[in-house]
N, C-alpha and C positions, 0 to 999 in steps of 0.2 A: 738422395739428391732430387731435388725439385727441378719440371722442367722450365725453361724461361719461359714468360710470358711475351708470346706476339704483339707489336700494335701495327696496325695497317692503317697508313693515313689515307685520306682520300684523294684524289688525284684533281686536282683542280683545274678548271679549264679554263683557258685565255687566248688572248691575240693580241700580237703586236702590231700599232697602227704608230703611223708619225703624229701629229699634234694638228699638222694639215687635214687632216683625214675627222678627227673630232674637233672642233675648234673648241667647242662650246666646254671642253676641258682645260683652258687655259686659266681661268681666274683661279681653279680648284690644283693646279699643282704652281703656279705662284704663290697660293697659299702654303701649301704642303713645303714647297723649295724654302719660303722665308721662313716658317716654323723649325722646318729640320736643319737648315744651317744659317740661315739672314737675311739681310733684306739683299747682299749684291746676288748670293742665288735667285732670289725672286724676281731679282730687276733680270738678270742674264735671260730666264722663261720670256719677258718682255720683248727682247731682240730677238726669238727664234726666226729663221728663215728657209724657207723651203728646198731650196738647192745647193745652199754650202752653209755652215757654221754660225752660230749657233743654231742645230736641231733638237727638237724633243722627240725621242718614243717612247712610249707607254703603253704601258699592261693594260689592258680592259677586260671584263669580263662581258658576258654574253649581250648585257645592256649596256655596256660603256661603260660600266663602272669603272671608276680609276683604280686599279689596284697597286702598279708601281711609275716610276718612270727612270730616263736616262739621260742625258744631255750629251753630243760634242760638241765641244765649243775651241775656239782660239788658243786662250791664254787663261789658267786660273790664276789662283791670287798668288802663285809662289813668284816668284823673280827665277824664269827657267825659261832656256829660250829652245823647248821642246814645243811643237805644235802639231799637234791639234790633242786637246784633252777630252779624256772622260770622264764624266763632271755629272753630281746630283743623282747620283743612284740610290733608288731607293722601293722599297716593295711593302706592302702593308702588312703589317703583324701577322694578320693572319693567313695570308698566302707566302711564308718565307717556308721554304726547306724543299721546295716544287719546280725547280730550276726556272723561274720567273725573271729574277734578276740575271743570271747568264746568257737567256735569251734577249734580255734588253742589253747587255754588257756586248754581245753578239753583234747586235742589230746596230751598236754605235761604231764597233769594229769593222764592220762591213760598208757599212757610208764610210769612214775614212779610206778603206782601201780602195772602193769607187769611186773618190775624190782625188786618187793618185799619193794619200801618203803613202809615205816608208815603216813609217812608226807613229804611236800611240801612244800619252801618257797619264798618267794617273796620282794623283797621292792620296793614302788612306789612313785614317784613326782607326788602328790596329786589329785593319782587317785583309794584311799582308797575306796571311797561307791561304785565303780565299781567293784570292788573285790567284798565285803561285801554282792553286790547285788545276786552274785556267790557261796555265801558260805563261801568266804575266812574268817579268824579272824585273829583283829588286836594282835600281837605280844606286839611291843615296836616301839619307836621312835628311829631315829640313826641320826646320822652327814655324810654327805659324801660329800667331794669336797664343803663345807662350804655351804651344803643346809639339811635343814630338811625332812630326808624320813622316811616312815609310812615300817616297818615289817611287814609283815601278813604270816599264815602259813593253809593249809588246811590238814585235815585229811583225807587222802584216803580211 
């Protein structure tokens, strides 16, 4: 019997800032938002606001590199009269598996509950047990743009 072979990844190091905090990050995750899901992602980056909805937070590494980001915002594109969403999540290739995006999932949970919601919601391209593992709970199923997405909502 052979013994398993170890990998030890390296532990990457970050900090989560609002969008306020780096500006000069704004055109580079408008870009990143309209590439990974459109242009209304990238216009939503456009409306951020410092003190209620829509916010950005973002990963950065030591020099501000942009490594992920997160958005709440109002209202996604579903026809759901849940508010306030968690919107535009997203972590670079090579920083995913380093709890990045939880931290940023975190950090959008945290403004909504110091903004006085109740609840939080979401819908994702089948990335439901990621959530789940989170705490989130499945809602309902929807349609969007002719693909099946999973609703989830968390209680604050």
């Amino acid at each position: 019997m052979t013994n398993p072979i170890k990998i030890f990844q390296e532990k990457k190091e970050f900090y989560i800032k609002k969008i306020t905090e780096i500006p000069e990050l704004l055109n580079e995750i408008y870009i990143l938002q309209t590439e990974e899901w459109g242009e209304n992602w990238g216009n939503q980056v456009l409306t951020f606001n410092t003190n209620s909805i829509p916010t950005i937070f973002c990963a950065v590494d030591r020099k501000n590199k942009l490594i992920g980001c997160a958005m709440i915002i109002e209202k996604d594109e579903i026809e759901h009269p849940g508010t306030p969403w968690l919107a535009g999540v997203f972590v670079s290739p090579d920083y995913r598996n380093h709890g990045i995006g939880t931290k940023l999932i975190e950090s959008v949970m945290n403004k909504a509950k110091k903004m006085k919601f109740k609840r939080i919601w979401l819908y994702t391209h089948g990335y439901k047990h990621l959530y789940e593992q989170i705490g989130w709970i499945f809602d309902n199923k929807y349609i969007i743009n002719n693909e099946i997405v999973d609703i989830m909502y968390y209680d604050l």
